[in-house]
KEFI-283148 format. One record per residue: residue in one letter; z, y, x of N, C-alpha, C in turn. Coordinates in steps of 0.2 Angstrom, whole numbers, plus 2048, in hexadecimal, padded with zeros to 3 digits. Layout:
% KEFI-283148
AZYXZYXZYX...
//
This chain:
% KEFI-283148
X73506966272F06E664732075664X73307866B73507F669730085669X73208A66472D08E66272A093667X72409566871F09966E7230A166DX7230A36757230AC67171C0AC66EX71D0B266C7150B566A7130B966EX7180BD6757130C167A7110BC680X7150B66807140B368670D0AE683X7090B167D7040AB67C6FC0AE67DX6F90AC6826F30AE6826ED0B267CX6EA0B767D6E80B96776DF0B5677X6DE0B26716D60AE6736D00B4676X6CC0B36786C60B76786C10B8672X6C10BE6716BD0C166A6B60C066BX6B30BF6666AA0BF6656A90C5661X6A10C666069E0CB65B6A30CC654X6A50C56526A70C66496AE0C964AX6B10C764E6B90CA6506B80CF652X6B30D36556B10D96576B20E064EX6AB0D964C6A90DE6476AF0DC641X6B60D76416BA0D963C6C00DD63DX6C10E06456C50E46466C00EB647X6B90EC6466B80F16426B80F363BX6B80EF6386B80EF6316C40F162FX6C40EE6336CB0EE6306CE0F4634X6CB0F76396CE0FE63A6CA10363DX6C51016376C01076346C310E634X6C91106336CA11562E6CD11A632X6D01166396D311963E6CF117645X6C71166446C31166496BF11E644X6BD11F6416B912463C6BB12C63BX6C412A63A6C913163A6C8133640X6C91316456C913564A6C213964EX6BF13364C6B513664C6B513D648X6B613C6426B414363E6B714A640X6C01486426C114E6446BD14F649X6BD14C64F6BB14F6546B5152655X6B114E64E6AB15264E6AC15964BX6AE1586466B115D6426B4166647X6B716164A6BB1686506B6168655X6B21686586AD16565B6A816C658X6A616965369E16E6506A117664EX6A817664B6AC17C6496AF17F650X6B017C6586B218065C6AB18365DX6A517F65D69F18266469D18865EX69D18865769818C65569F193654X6A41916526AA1976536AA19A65BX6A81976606AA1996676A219F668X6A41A566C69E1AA66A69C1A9670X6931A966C68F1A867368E1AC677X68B1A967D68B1AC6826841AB686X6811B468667A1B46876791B268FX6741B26926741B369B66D1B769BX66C1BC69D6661BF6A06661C06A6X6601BF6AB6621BF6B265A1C26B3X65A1C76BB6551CB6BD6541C76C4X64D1C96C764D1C56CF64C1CB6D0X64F1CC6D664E1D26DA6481D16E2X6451D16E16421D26E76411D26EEX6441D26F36441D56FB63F1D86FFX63D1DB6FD6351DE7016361DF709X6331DB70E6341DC7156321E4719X6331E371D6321EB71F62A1EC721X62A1F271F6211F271E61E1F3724X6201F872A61D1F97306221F4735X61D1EE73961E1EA73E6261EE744X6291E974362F1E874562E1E874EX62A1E77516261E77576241EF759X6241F17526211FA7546291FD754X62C1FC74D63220174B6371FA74AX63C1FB74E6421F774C6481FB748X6491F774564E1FA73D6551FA73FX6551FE73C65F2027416631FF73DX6621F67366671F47346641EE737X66A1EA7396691E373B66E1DF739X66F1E17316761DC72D6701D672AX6711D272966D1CC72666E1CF71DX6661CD71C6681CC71466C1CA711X66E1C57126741C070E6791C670EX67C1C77146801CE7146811D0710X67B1D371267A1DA71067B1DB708X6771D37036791D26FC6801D36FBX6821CE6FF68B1CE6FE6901D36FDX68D1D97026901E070368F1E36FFX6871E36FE6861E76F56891E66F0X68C1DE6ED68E1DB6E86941DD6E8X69A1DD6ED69F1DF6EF69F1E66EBX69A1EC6EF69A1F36EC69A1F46E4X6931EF6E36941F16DB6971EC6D7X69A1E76D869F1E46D26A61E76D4X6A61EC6D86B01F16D96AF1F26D3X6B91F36D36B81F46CA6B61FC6C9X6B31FF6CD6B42066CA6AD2066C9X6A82016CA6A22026C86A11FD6C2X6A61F76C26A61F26BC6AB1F76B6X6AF1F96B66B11FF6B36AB2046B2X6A92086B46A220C6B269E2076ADX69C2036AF6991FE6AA69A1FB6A2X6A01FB6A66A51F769D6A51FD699X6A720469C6A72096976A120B695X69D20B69869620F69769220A692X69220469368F1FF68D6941FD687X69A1FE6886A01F96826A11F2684X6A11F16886A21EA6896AA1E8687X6A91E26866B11DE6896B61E4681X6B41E567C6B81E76776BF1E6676X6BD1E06736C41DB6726C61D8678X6C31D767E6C81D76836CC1DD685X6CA1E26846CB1E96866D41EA682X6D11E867E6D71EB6786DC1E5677X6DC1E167C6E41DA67C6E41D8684X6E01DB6896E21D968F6E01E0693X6E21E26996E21E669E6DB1E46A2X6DA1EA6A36D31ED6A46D21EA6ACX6D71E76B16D61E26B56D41DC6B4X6D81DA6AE6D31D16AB6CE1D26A9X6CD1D76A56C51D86A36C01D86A8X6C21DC6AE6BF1DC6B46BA1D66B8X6C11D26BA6C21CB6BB6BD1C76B5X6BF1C66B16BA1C56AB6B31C56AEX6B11CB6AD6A81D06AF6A71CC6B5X6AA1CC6BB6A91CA6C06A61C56C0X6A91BD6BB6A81B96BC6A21B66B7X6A11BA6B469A1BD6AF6951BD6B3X6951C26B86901C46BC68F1BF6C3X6891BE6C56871B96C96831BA6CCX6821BC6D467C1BE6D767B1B86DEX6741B56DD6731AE6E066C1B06E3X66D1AE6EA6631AE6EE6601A96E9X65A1AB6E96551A96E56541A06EBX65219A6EB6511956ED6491976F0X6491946F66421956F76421906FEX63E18B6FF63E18770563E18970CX63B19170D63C19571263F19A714X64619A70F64A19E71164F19E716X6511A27196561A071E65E1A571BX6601A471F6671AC71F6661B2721X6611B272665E1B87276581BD723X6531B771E64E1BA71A6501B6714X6521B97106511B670864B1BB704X6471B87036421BA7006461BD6F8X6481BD6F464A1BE6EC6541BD6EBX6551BF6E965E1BC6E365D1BD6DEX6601BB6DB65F1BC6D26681C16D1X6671C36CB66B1C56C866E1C46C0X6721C26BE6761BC6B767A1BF6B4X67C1C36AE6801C46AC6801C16A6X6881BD6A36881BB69D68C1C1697X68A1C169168B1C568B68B1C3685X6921C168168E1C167D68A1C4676X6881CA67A6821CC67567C1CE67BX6751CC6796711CA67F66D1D0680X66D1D667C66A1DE67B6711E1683X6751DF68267B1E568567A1DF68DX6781D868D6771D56926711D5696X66D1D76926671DB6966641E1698X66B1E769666C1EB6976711EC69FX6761E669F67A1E66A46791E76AAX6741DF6AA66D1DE6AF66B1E26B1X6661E76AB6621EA6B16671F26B5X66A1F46B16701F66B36721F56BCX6751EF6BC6771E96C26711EA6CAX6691EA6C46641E86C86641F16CEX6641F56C76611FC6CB6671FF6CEX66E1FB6D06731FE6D36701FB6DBX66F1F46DA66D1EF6E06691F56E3X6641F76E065D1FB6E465F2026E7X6632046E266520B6E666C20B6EDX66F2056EA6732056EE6702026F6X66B1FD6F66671FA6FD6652026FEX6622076FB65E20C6FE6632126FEX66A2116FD67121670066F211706X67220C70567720970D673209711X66A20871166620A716665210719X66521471566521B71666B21D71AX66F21C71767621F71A67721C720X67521472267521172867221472EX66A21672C66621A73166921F731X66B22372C66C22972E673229733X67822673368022473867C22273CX67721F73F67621A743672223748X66F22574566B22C74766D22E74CX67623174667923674867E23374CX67F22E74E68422A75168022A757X67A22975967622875E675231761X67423575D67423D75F679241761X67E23F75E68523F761687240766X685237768687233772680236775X67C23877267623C77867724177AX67C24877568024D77568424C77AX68A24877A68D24677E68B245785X68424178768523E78C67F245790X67D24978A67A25078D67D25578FX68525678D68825A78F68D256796X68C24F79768E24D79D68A24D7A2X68424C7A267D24D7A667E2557A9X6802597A468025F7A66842627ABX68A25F7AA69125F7AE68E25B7B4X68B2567B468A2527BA6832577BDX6812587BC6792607BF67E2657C1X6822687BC68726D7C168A26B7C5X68F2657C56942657CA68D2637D0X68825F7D06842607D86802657DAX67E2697D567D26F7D86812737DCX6872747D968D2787DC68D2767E3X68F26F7E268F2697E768826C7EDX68526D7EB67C26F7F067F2747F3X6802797EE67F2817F06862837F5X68C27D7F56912807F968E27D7FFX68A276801689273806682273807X67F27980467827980567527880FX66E27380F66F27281667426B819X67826881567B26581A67D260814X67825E81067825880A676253810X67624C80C67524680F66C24680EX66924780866424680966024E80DX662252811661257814660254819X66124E81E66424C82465B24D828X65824B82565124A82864F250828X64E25382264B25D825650261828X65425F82965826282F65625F835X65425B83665425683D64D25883EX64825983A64125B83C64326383CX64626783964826F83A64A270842X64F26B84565126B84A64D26A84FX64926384F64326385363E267855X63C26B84F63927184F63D278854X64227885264527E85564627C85DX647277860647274867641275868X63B27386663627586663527B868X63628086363428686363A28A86AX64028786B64128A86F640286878X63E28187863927F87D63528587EX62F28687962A28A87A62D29287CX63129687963429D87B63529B881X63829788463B29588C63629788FX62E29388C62C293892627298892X62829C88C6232A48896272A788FX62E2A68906312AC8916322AB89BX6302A689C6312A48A56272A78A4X6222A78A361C2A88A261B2AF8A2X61F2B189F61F2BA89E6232BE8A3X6282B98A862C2BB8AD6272BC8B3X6242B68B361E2B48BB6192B88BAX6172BC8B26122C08B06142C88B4X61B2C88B361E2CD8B561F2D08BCX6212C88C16232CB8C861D2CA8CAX6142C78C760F2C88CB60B2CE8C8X60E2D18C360C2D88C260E2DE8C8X6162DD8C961A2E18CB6172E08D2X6142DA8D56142DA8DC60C2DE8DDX60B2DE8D86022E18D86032E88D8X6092EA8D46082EF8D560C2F68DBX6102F18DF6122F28E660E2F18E9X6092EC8EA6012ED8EE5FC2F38EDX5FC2F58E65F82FA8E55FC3058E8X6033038E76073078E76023088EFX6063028F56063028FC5FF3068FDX5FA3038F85F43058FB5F030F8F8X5F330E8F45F53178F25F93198F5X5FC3198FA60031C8FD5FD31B904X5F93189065F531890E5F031B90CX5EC31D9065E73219055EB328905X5F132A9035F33319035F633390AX5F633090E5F93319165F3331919X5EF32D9185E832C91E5E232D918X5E03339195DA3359155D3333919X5D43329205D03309235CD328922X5D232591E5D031E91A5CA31D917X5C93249145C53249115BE31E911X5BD3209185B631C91A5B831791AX5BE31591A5BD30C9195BC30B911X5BB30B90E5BC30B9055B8306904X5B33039085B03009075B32F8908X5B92F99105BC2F490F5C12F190BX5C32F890A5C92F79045C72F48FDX5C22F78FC5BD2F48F65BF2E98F7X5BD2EB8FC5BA2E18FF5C32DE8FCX5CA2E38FF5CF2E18FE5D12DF8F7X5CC2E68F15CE2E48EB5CB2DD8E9X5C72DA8EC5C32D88E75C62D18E9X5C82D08F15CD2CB8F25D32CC8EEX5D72D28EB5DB2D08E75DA2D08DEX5D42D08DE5D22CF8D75D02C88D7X5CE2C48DB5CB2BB8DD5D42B88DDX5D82BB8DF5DE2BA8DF5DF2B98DAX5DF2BE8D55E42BD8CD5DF2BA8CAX5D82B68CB5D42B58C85D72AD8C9X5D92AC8CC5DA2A58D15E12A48CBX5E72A68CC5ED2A78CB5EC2A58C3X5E82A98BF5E52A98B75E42A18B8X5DF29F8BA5DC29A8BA5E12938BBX5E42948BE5EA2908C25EE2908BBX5F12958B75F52968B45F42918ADX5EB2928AB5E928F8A55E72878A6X5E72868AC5E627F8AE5EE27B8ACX5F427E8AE5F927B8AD5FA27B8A4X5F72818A25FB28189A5F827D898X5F027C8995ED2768965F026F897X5F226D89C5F726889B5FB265898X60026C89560526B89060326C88AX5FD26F8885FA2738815F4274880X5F127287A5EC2708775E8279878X5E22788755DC27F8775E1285871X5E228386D5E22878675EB28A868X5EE28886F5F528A86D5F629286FX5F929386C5FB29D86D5FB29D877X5FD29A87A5FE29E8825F829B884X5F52958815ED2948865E829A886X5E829A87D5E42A187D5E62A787FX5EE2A88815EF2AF8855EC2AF88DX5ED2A78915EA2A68955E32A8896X5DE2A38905D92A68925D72AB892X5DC2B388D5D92B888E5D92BC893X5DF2B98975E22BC89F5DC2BB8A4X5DB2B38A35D42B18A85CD2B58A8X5CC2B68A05C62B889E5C72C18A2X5CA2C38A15CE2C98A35CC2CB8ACX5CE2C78AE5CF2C68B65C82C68B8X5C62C08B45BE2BF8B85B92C68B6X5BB2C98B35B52D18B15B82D58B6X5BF2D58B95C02D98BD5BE2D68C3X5C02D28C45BC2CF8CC5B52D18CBX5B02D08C75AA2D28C75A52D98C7X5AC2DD8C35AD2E48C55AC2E48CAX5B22E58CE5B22E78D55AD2E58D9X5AA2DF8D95A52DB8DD59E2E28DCX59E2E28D45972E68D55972ED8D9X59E2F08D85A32F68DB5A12F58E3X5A32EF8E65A22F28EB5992F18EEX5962EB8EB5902E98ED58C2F18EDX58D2F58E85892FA8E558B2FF8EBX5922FE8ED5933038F45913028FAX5912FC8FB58D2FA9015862FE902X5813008FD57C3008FC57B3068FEX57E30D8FD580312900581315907X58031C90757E31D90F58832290FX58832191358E32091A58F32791AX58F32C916592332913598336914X59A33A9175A133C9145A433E90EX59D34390C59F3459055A033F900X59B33C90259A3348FC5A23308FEX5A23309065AA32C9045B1330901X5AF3379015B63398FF5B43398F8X5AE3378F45AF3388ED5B232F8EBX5AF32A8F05B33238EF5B93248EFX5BE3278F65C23278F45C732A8F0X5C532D8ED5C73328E65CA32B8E1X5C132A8E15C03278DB5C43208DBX5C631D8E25C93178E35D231A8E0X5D331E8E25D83218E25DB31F8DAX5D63248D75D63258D15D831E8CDX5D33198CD5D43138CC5DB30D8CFX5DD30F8D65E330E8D85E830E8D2X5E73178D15EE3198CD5EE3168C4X5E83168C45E63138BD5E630C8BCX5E63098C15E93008C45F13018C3X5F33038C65FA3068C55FE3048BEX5FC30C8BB5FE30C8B55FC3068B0X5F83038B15F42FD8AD5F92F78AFX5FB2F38B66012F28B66052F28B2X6092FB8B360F2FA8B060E2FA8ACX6092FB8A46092FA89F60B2F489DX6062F18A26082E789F60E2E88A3X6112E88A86192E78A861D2E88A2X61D2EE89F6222EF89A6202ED893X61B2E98936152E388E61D2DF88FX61B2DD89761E2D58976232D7895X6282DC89762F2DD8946312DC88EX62C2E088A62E2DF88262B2D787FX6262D58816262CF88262B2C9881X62F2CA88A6362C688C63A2C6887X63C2CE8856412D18806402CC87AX63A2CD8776382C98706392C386DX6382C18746382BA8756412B7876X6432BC8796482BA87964F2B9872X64D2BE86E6502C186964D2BA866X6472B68666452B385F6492AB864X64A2AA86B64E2A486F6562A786BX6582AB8696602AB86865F2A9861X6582AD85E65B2A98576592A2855X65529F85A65329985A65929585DX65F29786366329586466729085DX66A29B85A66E29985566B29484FX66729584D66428F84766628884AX66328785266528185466C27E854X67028485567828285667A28084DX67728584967828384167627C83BX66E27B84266D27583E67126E841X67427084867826B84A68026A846X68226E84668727084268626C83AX67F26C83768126983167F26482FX67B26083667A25A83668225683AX68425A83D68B25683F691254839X69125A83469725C82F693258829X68B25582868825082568E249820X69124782469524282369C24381EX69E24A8206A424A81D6A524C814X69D24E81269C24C80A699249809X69524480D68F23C80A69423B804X69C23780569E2337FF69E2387F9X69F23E7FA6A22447F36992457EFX6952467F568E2467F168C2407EDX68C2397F06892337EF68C2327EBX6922337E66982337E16932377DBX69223F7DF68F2427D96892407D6X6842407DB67D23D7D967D2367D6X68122F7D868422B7D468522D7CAX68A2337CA68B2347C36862347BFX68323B7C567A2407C167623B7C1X6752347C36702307C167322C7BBX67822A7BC67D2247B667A2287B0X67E2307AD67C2347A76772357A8X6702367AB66C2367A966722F7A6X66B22B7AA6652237A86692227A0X66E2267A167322479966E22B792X66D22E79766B23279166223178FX65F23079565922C79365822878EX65F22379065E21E78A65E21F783X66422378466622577C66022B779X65E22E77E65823077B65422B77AX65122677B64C22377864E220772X65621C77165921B76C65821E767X65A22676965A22976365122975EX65022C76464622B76264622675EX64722075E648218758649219755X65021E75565321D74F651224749X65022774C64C22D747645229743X64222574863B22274763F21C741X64321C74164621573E649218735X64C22073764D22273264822472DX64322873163C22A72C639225729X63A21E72C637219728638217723X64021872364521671D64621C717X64322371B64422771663C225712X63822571662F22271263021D70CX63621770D63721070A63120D70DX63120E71162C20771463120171AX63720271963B1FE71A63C1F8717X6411F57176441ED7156471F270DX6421F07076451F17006451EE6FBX64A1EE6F56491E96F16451EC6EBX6421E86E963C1E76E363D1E66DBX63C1E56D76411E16D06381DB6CFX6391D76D16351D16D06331D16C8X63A1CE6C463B1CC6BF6411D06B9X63E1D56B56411D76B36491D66B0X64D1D96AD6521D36AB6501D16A3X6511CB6A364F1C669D6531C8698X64F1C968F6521C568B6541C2688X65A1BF68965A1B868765A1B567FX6591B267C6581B167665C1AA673X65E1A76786631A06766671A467AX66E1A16786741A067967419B680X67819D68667819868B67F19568AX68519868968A19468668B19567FX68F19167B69018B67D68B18767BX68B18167E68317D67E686177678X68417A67168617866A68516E668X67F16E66967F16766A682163671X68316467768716167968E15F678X68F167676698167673698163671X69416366869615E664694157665X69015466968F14D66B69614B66FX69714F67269E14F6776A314D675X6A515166F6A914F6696A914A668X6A21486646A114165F6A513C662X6A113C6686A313766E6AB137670X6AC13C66F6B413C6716B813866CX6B713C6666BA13965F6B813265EX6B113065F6B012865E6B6125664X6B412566A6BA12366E6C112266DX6C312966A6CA12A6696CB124664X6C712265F6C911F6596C911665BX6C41156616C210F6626CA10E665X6CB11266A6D411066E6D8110669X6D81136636DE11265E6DB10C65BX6D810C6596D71046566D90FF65BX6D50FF6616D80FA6656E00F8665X6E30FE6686EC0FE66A6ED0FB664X6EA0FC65B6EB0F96566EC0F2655X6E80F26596E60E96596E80E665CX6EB0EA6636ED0E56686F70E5665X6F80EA6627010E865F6FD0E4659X6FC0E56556FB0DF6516FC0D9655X6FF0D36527000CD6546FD0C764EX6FB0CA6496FB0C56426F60C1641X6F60BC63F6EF0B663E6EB0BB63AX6E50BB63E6DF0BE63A6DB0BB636X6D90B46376D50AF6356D50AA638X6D00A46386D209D6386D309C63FX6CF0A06406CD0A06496D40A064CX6D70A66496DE0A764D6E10A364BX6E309E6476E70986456E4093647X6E009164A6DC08964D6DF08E653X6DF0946576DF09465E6E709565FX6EA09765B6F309665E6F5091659X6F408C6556F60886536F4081654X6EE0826576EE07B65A6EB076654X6EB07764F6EE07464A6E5073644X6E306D6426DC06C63F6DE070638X6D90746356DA07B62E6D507562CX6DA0736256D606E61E6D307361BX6D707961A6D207F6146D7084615X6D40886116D908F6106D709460CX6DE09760A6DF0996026DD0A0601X6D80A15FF6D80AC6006DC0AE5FDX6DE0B55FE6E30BB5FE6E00BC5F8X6E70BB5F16E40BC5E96EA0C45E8X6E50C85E66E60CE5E46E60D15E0X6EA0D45DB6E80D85D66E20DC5D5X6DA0DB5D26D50DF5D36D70E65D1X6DA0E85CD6DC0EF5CC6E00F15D0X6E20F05D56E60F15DC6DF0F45E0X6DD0EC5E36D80EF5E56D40F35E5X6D00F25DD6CC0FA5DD6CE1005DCX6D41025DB6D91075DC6DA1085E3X6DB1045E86DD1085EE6D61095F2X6CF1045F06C91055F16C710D5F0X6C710F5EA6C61145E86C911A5E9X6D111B5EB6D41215EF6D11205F8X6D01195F86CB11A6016C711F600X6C311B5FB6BC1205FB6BC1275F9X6C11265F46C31315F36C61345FAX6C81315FE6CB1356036C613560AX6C112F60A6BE13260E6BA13660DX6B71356066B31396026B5141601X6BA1436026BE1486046BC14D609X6BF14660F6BF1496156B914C619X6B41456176AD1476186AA14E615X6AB15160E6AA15560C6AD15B610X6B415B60C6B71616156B516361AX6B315E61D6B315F6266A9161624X6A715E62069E15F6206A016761CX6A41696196A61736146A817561CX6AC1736206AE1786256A917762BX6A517162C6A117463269B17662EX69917762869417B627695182626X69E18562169F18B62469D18E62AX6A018863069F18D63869918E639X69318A63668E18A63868D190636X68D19162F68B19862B68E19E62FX69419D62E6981A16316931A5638X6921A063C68F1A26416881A5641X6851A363E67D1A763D67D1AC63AX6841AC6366851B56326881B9636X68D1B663A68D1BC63E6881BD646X6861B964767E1B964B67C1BF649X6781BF6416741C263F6761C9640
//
């Protein structure tokens, strides 16, 4: 029979009692490692310095007057906007303010560079939106504010420090914001006032060199025109009306001439005076007639109330009192007796009136004259206008594009400055309301906390942690102890790799004085150890409430 290895032999499967004899047998290196660990364990947390946390909720107060009336001239989202601020006040030139002004970070100060200590602080401080099921990115109702310390006076001190930088700084950045956003807006309205101006002068200029002959001019020119063909229609036909007035004056007054001139040759005439009479009165029915004929035509062209109807009527009214005259003239002679001296005194008297007919003519002749004249002086200036307004209705075209370019500009910077004027308007309305604080401001909800525990380090879990660790550690070294061992432990291991029926067996005979001698240096030395390790985690404890205190 050849002999078995021993690794190549199955190990049996252990019960409770094989459990509990390999606790027993390496007790001491399951227990040693428990203690330190507890040991180092309770001595690190209470040696390690606490570490307070006081924290403040800040508030968000939304903007007091409706959004729908006054729109806010910051449109960065809160989350931002925290971000921004934290950014400003954890620099180091305000985390430096800080560290000097309270003492902070001593013994860091005095064995690292005032950059790590920084870094340090930084990661101290902790700024988080407050949780709330109806918050979004855009409205966060509260954030808190975290600073840890270990001494909780200088950590409550930090905080509110932290809090009232947060508040003054939201009411710089708003301020300041409104105010650029202002003067950014009053600027480009400056701007766009002093282009509006340039755009009114260059088309003014633009007017006054082509005044008369702009594009929107085209129609009162065109009715200016109309009018002056009009009006010189009318001279035309003042002026042929004052000609026919003229050759029927002229020929009257050749007939009266004729007739003054047969009365100064044949005195003998005389007695006819009565027929001569009858001639006037046939040529006063004449020019009655002619009047009448004249205003019947004007009336076809021209309404009652125009300037030549009523010259007409006064011509007609005119003729009909002299044809009447003469009528009663000669009636009144008829009646009279057949005289010489009575007809030398008619024909005196006819005479008289001849020469006075006469001159009465020529007076309206040299009427009509000045008349012609008048008229004609106002047909040359009515020409010229006509030729001037043709002139600048023709030449119309050749600045349409240079105008419609200008006025184009002058409406652009005006609708531009409109704008920015109403802008600005907002933005002053936007500033005043930020100067009042009835805008978007932050609040201190929750003052910053004293804290009264320690939040690091968390002493009973250390040392459970420990315990745990160090039972662990002990239970693997026992184990790896047990699995190199290879030695019959007891019967169990001699009936299962020997195969072989156990008649009895002989216990392990000892010197008692051995035994209780090495019994007894066990118990001194854990009795020791226990002692030790119970003197120095009770030091740390001490240790630590005395300098607490």
């Amino acid at each position: 029979m050849q002999p078995n290895d021993n690794y190549s032999v199955l190990r049996r499967a252990l019960d409770v009692e094989d459990y509990i004899d390999v606790v027993r047998r390496h007790k001491g290196w399951i227990f040693g490692p428990f203690l330190f660990t507890v040991v180092a364990s309770v001595v690190g947390a209470y040696l390690y310095p606490d570490s307070y946390t006081s924290q403040a909720v800040v508030k968000i107060v939304p903007q007091q007057v409706p959004q729908n009336m006054v729109q806010s001239a910051i449109n960065q989202q809160m989350s931002d906007r925290i971000n921004s601020m934290a950014q400003t006040i954890l620099s180091r030139t305000v985390l430096t303010t800080i560290i000097n002004t309270f003492g902070l970070y001593t013994r860091e100060r005095s064995r690292m560079p005032i950059e790590d200590v920084i870094e340090q602080m930084k990661k101290n401080v902790q700024i988080l939106p407050v949780a709330s099921p109806t918050a979004t990115n855009d409205h966060i109702p509260a954030f808190g504010v975290t600073f840890s310390y270990g001494n909780r006076l200088l950590a409550q001190r930090v905080v509110q420090d932290l809090v009232s930088r947060f508040i003054d700084e939201n009411i710089r950045n708003r301020s300041n914001a409104t105010f650029q956003t202002t003067q950014f807006i009053r600027d480009q309205m400056d701007d766009a006032k002093k282009q509006l101006e340039d755009a009114e002068n260059k088309l003014a200029g633009f007017r006054m060199q082509n005044n008369g002959r702009l594009p929107d001019q085209v129609d009162a020119n065109m009715r200016s025109l109309s009018g002056l063909q009009s009006e010189a229609t009318f001279l035309n036909s003042q002026i042929s009306r004052a000609n026919q007035e003229k050759l029927q004056l002229e020929s009257n007054i050749r007939i009266m001439k004729d007739q003054m001139n047969t009365m100064t040759r044949d005195p003998a005439a005389a007695g006819l005076a009565v027929e001569r009479k009858s001639e006037r009165l046939l040529e006063a029915e004449r020019e009655f007639q002619t009047s009448e004929s004249q205003l019947s035509q004007l009336r076809q062209h021209y309404k009652e109330n125009h300037p030549d109807v009523q010259v007409a009527l006064g011509r007609l009214a005119s003729a009909r009192k002299r044809r009447d005259e003469i009528a009663g003239e000669d009636t009144a002679k008829k009646s009279e007796t057949p005289q010489a001296k009575v007809e030398d005194r008619v024909a005196a008297r006819e005479a008289r009136e001849l020469d006075a007919n006469i001159r009465r003519l020529q007076s309206a002749v040299e009427a009509r004259d000045l008349e012609v004249q008048e008229y004609s002086k106002q047909m040359k200036r009515t020409t010229e206008n006509i030729k001037a307004y043709q002139g600048r209705i023709e030449t119309v075209p050749l600045g349409e594009k240079q105008y419609a370019e200008l006025m184009r500009d002058r409406d652009l910077t005006r609708e531009k400055y409109i704008d920015l004027s109403g802008k600005l308007g907002k933005a002053e309305i936007a500033q005043e309301m930020e100067g009042r604080k009835q805008g978007e401001t932050l609040e201190l909800l929750d003052p910053a906390s004293l804290p009264t525990t320690p939040t690091e380090p968390k002493r009973p879990l250390v040392i459970a942690a420990g315990a745990v660790l160090g039972l662990l550690l002990g239970v693997l070294i026992a184990g790896a102890r047990e699995m190199k061992d290879t030695s019959l432990k007891n019967l169990k291991d001699v009936r299962a790799y020997t195969q072989m029926a156990i008649l009895g067996s002989i216990p392990l005979l000892e010197n008692d004085f051995v035994v209780r001698r090495r019994r007894r240096l066990a118990w001194l030395g854990w009795t020791t150890a226990c002692l030790a390790a119970a003197v120095v985690m009770s030091g740390s404890v001490v240790y630590y409430y005395v300098t607490k205190v």
